[in-house]
Structures are given as structure tokens and as C-alpha cells.
N, C-alpha and C positions, 0 to 999 in steps of 0.2 A: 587399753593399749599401753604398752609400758614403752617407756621413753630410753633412748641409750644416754648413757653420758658422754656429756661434750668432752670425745678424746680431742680436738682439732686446737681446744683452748688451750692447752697443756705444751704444742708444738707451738716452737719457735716460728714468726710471721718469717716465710720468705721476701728479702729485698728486691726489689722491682725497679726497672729503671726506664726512662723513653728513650726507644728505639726505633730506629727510624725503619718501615715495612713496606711491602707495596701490596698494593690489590688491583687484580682487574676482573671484573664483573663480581663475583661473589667467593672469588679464591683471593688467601690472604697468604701472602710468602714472608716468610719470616727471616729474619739471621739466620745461620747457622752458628749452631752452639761453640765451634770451634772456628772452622775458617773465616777469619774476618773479612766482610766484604763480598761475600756469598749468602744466595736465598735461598731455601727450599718451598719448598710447596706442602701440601699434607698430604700425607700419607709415605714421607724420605723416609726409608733406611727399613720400611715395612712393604713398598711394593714398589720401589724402585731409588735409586741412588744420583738423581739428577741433580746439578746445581746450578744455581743459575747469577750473571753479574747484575748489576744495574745497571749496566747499559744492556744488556739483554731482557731484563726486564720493563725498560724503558719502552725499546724496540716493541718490545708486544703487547704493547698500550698500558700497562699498569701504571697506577695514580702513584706517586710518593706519601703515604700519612707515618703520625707519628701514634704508637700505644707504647701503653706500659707492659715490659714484658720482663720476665724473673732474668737475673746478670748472666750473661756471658762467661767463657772461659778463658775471654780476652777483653 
């Protein structure tokens, strides 16, 4: 078996930062990369365009956690 080389070393590490997310049951909403203060869910801007606030996402039981997630555009 032949091995590739590690192209990944070579790239620049992207910067990460804690952001604050919400999850409820096994769905994890994240920022949105641009509108600060807005969640999406998975699968935005590929099979629908919703956005959601934290108090909307409060409202629909999701938890507050914190991950590291690559920087914002804001």
C-alpha cells in the first residue's frame, strides 16, 4: 500500500475560537458566519435558508454550550 503525503502539514492551521452554540436533542446550531447573533442549523443555504435568534432557540429547549469553532466574519 503506498502512503500519500501529508499535503495537510504544509497548510496553514486554521484559527479557532469559543463560540457560544445551542443544541437540542442531537442537532447542534451554530453562528452564522456572517449575521451576528443568528443560528443555523445543518444543512443552511443547501436545503433551506432559516435562521434562528437565541431566544428562538431558547424557546425550543435547546441547551447553551460552548465549542471551538474556526472565526467568524464578524
Amino acid at each position: 500500500m503506498t502512503s500519500l503525503p501529508k499535503a495537510e502539514a504544509s497548510l496553514p492551521k486554521a484559527e479557532v475560537h469559543q463560540k457560544i452554540v445551542f443544541v437540542k436533542g442531537e442537532i447542534t446550531y451554530l453562528p452564522h458566519y456572517v449575521y451576528k447573533h443568528m443560528y443555523v442549523s445543518p444543512g443552511y443555504g443547501l436545503t433551506h435558508e432559516e435562521l434562528f435568534t437565541e431566544k428562538e432557540l431558547r424557546n425550543m429547549g435547546a441547551k447553551q454550550q460552548v465549542m471551538m469553532l474556526w472565526s467568524r466574519s464578524w
